[in-house]
C-alpha positions, 0 to 999 in steps of 0.5 A: 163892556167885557166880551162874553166870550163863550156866547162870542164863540158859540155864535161864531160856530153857529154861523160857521156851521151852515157857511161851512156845510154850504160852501166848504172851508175854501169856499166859506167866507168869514165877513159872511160867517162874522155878519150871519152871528152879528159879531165882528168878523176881527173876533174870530182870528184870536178865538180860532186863529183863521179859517181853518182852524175855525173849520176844524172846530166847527167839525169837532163840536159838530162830531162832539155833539152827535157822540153826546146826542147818540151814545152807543152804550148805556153808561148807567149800566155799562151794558154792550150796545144794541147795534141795529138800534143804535145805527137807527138812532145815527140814522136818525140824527143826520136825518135831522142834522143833515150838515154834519155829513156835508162837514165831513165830506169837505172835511175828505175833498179838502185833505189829502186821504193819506193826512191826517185831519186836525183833532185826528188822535181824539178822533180815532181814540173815540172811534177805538172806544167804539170798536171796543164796544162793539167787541164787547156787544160781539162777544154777548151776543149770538153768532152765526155759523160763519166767521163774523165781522171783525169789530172795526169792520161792523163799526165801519158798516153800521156808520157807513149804512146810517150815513150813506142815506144822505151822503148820496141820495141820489144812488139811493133814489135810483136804487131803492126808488125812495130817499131817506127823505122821502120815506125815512121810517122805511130807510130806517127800518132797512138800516136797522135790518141790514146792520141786525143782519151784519151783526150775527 
């Protein structure tokens, strides 16, 4: 029987996720990852090549599904992006996929902050491609009085702001009283108003 292997693989990546998320890439073990997608863990090593790499596809199709899901600007019309509802909708896909930020922090724990993580140049040239439109939505838009964000900043901001609600819910616990969990209509709105702010 031949191997389909796009299915093969993308139950391989399926399992890969949650063992990944919850363990890390040291921690996650393949016979665990190979039983949970109930293929034979010999599989992985010619489609991935080993446990690291398997962790940096993981993180690429994760980070490759939320481009996908959340895209900053229309594409049909070519028109800039609004940021403070774009940050709401990045708020709103990690509220429903909470293992992507977890990914990426051990992505951070597991590297050193001065290497470079695997797949980093299509990394940053899809984050240039952002930073552009954010310029460009800049440039549409009104400004305040004062010197505005430079782009790569307001990026920066609107990513950190839509992502920290998960990343520590503790700090947010403590400082607001609520989590993004616990009240995320009111988290979000907070998101969208603070990056609106920013954004003049």
């Amino acid at each position: 029987m031949a191997w389909d292997t796009a299915r093969t693989k993308a139950l391989l990546l399926d399992a890969a996720v949650d063992e990944f998320a919850a363990h890390g890439p040291e921690g996650a073990r393949i016979d665990r990852i190979a039983a949970a997608a109930g293929i034979n863990k010999e599989r992985i090593y010619p489609y991935f090549g080993g446990k690291r790499q398997l962790f940096a596809a993981v993180v690429q199709r994760e980070l490759e599904q939320l481009a996908a899901a959340v895209p900053m600007e229309d594409e049909a019309t070519g028109r800039a992006p609004d940021l403070p509802e774009y940050a709401g909708r990045v708020f709103d896909y990690h509220l429903a996929h909470p293992h992507l930020l977890r990914l990426l922090q051990w992505e951070a724990l597991c590297g050193d902050a001065a290497s470079p993580v695997a797949g980093e140049e299509l990394r940053a040239a899809h984050y240039a491609e952002k930073v552009a439109a954010v310029s460009r939505a800049r440039g549409e838009g009104a400004r305040s009085a004062g010197a505005p964000l430079p782009p790569e900043e307001l990026l920066y901001a609107v990513v950190a702001l839509a992502g920290w609600q998960f990343t520590a819910p503790q700090l947010v616990r403590m400082i607001t009283g609520r989590t993004a969990d616990e009240d995320p209509a009111g988290r979000r709105a907070a998101v969208v108003d603070m990056v609106r702010r920013l954004a003049l």
